[in-house]
TORRO-911303 format. One line per field, with one value per residue: residue number from 1; residue in one letter; x, z, y of N, C-alpha, C in turn. Coordinates in steps of 0.1 Angstrom, whole numbers. Example, Ala and Ser with C-alpha at 12.3 -4.5 7.8 and 13.67 -1.06 7.14 Angstrom:
2
num = c(1  2)
residuo = c(A  S)
nu = c(132  128)
nw = c(78  71)
nv = c(-57  -22)
cau = c(123  137)
caw = c(78  71)
cav = c(-45  -11)
cu = c(132  129)
cw = c(78  79)
cv = c(-33  0)
END
This chain:
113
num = c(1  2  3  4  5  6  7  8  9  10  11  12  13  14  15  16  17  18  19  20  21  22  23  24  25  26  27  28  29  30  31  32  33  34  35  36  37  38  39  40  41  42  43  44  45  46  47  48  49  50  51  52  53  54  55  56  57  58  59  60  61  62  63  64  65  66  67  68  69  70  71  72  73  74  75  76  77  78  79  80  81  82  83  84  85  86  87  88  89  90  91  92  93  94  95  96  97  98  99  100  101  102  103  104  105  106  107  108  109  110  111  112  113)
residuo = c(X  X  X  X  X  X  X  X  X  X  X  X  X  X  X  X  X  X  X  X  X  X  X  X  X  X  X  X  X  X  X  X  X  X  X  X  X  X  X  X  X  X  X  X  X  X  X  X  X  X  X  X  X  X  X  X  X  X  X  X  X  X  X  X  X  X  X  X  X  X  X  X  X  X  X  X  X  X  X  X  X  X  X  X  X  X  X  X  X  X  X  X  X  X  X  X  X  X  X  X  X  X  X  X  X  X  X  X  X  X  X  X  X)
nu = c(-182  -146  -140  -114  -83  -59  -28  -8  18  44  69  85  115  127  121  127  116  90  67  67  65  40  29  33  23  -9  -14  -3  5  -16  -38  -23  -28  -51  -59  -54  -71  -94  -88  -108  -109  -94  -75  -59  -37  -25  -2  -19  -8  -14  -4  22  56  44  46  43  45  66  77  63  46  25  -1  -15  -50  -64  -86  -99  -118  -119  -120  -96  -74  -48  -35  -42  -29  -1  0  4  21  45  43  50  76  89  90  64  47  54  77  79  114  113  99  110  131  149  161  132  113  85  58  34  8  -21  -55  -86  -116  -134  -158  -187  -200)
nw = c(-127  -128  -114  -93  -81  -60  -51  -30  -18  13  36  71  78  94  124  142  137  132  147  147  120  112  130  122  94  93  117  105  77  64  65  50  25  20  21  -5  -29  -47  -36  -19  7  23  31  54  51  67  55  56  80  79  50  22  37  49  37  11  -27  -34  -17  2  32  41  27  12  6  -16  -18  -52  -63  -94  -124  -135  -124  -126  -126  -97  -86  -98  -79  -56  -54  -58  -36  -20  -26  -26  -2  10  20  54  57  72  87  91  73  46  23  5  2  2  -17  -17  -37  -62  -78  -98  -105  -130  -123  -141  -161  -162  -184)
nv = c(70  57  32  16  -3  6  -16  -24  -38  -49  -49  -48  -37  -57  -85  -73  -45  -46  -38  -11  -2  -14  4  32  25  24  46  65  66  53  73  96  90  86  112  121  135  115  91  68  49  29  -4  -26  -57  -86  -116  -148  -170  -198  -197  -212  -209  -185  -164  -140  -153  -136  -126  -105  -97  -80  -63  -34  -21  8  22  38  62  79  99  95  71  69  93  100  74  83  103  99  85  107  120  101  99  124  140  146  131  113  90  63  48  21  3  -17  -14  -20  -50  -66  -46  -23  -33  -23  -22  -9  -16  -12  -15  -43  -38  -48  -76)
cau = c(-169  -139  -137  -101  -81  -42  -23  7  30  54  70  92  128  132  108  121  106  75  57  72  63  27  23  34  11  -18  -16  1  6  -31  -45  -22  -26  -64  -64  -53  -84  -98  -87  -120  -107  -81  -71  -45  -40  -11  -5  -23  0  -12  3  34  67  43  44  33  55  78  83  59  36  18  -11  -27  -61  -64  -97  -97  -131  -118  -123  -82  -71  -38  -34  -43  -18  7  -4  6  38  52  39  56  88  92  94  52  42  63  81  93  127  109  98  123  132  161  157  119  110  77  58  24  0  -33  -65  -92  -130  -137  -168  -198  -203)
caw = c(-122  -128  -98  -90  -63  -58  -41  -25  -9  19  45  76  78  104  128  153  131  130  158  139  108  118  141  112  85  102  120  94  58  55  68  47  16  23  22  -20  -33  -55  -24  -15  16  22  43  53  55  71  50  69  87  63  37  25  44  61  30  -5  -35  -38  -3  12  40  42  19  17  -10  -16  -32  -61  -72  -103  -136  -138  -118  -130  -121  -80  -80  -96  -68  -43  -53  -54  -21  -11  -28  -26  14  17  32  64  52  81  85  95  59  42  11  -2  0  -4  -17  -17  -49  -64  -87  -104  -113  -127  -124  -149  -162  -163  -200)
cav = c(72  48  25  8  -6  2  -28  -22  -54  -41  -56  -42  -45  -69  -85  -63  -33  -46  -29  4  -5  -12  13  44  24  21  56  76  66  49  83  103  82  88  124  122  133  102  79  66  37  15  -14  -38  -73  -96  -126  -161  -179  -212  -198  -214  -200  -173  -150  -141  -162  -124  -125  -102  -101  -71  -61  -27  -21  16  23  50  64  92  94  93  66  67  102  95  68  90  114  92  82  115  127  92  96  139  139  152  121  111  80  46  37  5  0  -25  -8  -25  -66  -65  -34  -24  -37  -15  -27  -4  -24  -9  -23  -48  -35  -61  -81)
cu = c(-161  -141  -120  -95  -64  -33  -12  11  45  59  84  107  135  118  110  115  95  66  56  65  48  17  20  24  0  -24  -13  6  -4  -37  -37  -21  -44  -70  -58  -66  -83  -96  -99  -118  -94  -80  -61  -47  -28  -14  -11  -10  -2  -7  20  47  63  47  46  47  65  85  77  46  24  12  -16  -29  -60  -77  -99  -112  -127  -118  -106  -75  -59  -32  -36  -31  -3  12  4  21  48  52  49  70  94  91  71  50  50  68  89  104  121  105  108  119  140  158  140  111  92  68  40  21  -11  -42  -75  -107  -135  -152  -179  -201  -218)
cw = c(-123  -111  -99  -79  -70  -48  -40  -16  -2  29  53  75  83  115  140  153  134  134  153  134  112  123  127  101  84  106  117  85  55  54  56  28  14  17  5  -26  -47  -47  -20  2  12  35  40  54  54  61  57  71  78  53  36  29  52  49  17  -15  -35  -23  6  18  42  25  20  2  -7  -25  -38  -67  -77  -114  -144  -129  -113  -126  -104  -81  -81  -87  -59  -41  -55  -45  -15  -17  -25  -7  23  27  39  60  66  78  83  82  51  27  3  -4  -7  -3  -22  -36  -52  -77  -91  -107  -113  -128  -135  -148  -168  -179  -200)
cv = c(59  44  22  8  -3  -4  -24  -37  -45  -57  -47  -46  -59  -71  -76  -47  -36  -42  -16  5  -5  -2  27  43  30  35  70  76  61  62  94  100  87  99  131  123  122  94  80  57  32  9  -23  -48  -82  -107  -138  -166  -196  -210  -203  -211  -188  -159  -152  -144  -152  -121  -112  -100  -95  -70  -47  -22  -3  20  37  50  81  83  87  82  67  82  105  84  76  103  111  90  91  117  113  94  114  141  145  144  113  95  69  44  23  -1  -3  -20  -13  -41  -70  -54  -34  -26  -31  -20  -14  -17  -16  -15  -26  -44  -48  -64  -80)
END
């Protein structure tokens, strides 16, 4: 089975979203992001506070890994991002879509030489 991870970079609109923003991730777009068959896991991850300005060189803070175990990977991500863009999956105001919009990567598992 293809392994791969799909990275997403978010961040809320403002910091007084951010409890929102958080809150909806966390308790209802990891869970419904999850339930795409080939989603194997996922987790989040704030950027450190050591880092320089407090956030990643594009400007943002949030991280979340999404782990894909299918033979199509590429097919589960395009899963996802309809259900995120077609109204399936409940979408945050709090989610800053315009200034730093959210930014998605694919990788898939470099297989051992």
């Amino acid at each position: 089975m293809v392994k791969a991870v799909f990275v997403a970079y978010s961040n809320p609109n403002s910091i007084d979203d951010e409890t929102e923003f958080n809150r909806w991730y966390d308790l209802e777009h990891l869970p419904a992001v999850c339930s795409v068959e080939g989603v194997s896991g996922a987790r989040r991850f704030e950027i450190a506070t050591q880092q320089v300005h407090g956030a990643h060189a594009d400007g943002h803070r949030y991280l979340a890994l999404y782990e894909i175990d299918s033979p199509n990977p590429q097919a589960v991500v395009d899963e996802i991002k309809r259900k995120s863009t077609d109204g399936t999956f409940v979408m945050s105001r709090a989610m800053n879509m315009t200034h730093h919009r959210p930014v998605t990567t694919l990788y898939i598992e470099h297989p051992p030489s």
